[in-house]
C-alpha positions in Angstrom: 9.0 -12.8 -6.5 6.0 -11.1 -8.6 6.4 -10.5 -12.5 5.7 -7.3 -13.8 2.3 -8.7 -15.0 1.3 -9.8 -11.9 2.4 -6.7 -10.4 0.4 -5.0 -12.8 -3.0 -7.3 -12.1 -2.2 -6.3 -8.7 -2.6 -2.8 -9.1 -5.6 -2.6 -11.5 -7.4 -4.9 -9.1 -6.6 -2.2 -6.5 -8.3 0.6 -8.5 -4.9 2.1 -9.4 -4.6 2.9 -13.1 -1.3 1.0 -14.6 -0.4 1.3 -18.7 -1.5 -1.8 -20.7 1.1 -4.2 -21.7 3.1 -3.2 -25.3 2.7 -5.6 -27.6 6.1 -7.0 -28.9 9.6 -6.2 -27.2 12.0 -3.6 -27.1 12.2 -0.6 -25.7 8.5 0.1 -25.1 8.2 -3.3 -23.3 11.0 -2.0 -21.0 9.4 1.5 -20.3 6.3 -0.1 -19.2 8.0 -2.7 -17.1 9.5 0.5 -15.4 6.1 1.8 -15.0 4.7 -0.7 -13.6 7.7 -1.6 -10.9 7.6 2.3 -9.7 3.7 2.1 -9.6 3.8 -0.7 -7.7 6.4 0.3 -5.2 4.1 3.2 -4.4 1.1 1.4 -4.0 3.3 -1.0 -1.7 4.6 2.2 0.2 1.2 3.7 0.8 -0.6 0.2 1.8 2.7 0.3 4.8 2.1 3.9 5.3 -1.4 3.4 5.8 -1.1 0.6 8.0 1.5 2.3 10.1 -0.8 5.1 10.9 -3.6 2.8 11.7 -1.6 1.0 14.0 -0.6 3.9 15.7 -3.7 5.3 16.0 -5.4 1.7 17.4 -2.2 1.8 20.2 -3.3 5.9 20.7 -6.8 4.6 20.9 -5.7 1.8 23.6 -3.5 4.2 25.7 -6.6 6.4 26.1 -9.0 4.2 27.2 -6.7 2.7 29.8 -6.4 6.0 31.0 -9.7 6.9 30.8 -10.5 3.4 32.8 -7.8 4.5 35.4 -9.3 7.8 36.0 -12.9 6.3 36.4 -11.6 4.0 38.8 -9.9 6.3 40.9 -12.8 8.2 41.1 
């Protein structure tokens, strides 16, 4: 299981922007770990997404050339 700082590292190696760390603890400590757990369960979402869709479109991709093969044969 990932901390919340490595969850954060995570997602400013990513490009995403995500709140620097408070300094001390308390309340602001557990608003930014908060933050950073629902940033990162959106980044995680949209890297599934995205891969999702690019697997669908690679097995799209494949069921068209088949066809495409089948019809050229035939032909």
């Amino acid at each position: 299981m990932l901390s919340t700082q490595q969850k954060s590292q995570i997602l400013k190696k990513a490009g995403r922007t995500a709140p620097a760390m408070p300094a001390g603890n308390g309340p602001e400590l557990d608003a930014w770990k908060r933050e950073i757990e629902n940033l990162y369960v959106s980044y995680v979402a949209a890297r599934a997404a995205r891969s999702l869709r690019e697997s669908e479109e690679a097995a799209q991709l494949d069921r068209l050339r088949n066809l495409a093969l089948r019809v050229y044969a035939s032909a």
